[in-house]
N, C-alpha and C positions, 0 to 999 in steps of 0.2 A: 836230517836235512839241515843244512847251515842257515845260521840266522839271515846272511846276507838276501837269500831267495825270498823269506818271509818278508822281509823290510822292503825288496822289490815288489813281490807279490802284491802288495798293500798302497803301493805309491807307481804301480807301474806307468802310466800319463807321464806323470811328473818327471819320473828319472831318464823316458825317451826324449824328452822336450829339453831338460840339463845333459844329455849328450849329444844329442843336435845343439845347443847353445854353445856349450865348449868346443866342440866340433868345429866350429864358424870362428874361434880363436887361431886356430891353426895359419888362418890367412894374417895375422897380425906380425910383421917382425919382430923379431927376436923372442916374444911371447909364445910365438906360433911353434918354435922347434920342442919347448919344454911343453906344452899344450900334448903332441903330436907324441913325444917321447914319454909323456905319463900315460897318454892314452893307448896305446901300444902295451906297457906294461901291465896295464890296467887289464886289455884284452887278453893278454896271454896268460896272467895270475888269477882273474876274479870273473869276469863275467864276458861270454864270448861267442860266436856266432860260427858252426863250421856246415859249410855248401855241402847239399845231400844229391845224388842222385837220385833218380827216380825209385832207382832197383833198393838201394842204401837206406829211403826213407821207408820203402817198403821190410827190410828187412829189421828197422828199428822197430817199424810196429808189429813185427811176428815178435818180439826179444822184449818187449815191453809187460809190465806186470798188470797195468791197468792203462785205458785210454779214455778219453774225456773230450770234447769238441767244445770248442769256444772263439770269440772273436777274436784276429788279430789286432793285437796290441799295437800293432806302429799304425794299421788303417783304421783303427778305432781312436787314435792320436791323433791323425795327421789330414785323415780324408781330403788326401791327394788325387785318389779314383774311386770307380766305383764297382771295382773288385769285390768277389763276394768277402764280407766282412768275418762270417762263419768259417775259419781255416784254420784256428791254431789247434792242436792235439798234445793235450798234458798228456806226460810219459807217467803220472802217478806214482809218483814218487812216494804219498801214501794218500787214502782218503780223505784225511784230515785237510792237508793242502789244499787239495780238488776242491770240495768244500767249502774252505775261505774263499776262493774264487768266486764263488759270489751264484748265482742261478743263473749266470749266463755261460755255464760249462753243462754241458749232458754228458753222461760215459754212454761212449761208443764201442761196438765192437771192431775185432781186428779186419772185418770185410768191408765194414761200413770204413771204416779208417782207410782203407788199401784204397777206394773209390773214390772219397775225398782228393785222397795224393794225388789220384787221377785225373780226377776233374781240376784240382788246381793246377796239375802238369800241362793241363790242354789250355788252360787260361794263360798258360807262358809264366806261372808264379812262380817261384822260388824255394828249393825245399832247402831248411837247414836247423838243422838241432842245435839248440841252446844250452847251453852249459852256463851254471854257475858253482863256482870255486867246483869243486865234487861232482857236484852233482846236475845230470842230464834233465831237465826238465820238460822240453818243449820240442816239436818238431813247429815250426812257421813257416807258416805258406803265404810268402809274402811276395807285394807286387816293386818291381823295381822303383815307382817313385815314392812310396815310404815305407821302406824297408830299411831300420835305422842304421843294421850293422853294416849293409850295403853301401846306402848314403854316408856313413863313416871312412869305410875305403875310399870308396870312389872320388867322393866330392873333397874331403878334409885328407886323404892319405894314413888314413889307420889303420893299416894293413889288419890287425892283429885283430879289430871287431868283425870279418870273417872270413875265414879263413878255412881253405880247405886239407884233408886230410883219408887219404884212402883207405887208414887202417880204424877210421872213425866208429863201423861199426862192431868191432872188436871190442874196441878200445870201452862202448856203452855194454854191451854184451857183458865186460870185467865190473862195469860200476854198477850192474842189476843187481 
C-alpha cells in the first residue's frame, strides 16, 4: 500500500475540505488555469475518482479480497443531505488498513455488499471506485451534492477527479 493512502486514510476531512478550497481557485483568473491544470494532473497521477455502473460496482465486489462498510467520507465532511451516511466499502487492501479506519468500518460480506449498491443505486447515489497512485481502495456511494470528485468536475472543471472508464473493472481485477 502506498504511503500517500495511509496520509489520506488518517486526515481524510481535511484533504476533501483542501480540494474543495483549491477547487474554488479555479474561478480566480489567471490562478484558476494553473489551479485547474495541477489538478487535472494530480487526478490522473495520484488520486482519482472513476464512475461505476451498477453491474461494474457489482462485479468489483465479486473481484475484491476483503469488503468492509463504512461512512462516506465526503457526507461525513460536508452534510449537504441526508443520505444514508453508512455507503463506503473498503476494497481491503489488507486488514491492517481496515483497521486504522477506525470502528466505524464492519467487514461485510459480498451479498451484503451487492444490497448496499442496491439500495444506494435506488437512492439515485453514485457508485465509483477510488484509486490511489496503485491502488484501488474504495467503492463510494456518493450523493451528488457532496460527492467531491464530482463537485470537482462539475463545479471547478477537473475533469480528471472523475472520470469514467469501461475497462475499469479489468483494469482492478489486474491490481488484486
Amino acid at each position: 500500500m502506498h504511503h500517500t493512502l495511509k496520509l489520506y486514510s488518517r486526515n481524510r476531512p481535511l484533504v476533501l475540505r483542501a480540494y474543495i478550497f483549491f477547487g474554488k481557485w479555479t474561478r480566480i483568473p489567471l490562478i484558476g488555469r494553473v489551479v485547474k491544470w495541477f489538478g487535472n494532473k494530480w487526478g490522473g497521477n495520484m488520486t482519482s475518482a472513476y464512475a461505476l455502473t451498477l453491474e461494474e460496482a457489482g462485479a468489483i465486489v465479486d473481484a475484491a479480497h476483503g469488503l468492509a462498510l463504512g461512512p462516506c467520507t465526503c457526507r461525513e465532511t460536508f452534510h449537504n443531505c441526508d443520505a444514508p451516511l453508512s455507503a463506503e466499502l473498503l476494497l481491503a487492501i489488507d486488514h491492517e488498513f481496515a483497521a486504522k479506519r477506525g470502528k466505524e468500518f464492519r467487514e461485510v460480506n459480498r451479498d451484503e455488499a451487492k444490497k448496499i449498491l442496491q439500495d444506494c443505486h435506488e437512492r439515485g447515489l453514485i457508485h465509483a471506485v477510488i484509486k490511489c497512485r496503485g491502488d484501488f481502495y474504495a467503492i463510494c456511494n456518493c450523493c451528488r451534492c457532496c460527492c467531491v470528485p464530482l463537485r470537482l468536475k462539475n463545479d471547478y472543471g477537473i475533469g480528471k477527479a472523475l472520470m469514467r472508464d469501461k475497462g475499469i473493472v479489468e483494469r482492478f481485477r489486474q491490481s488484486a
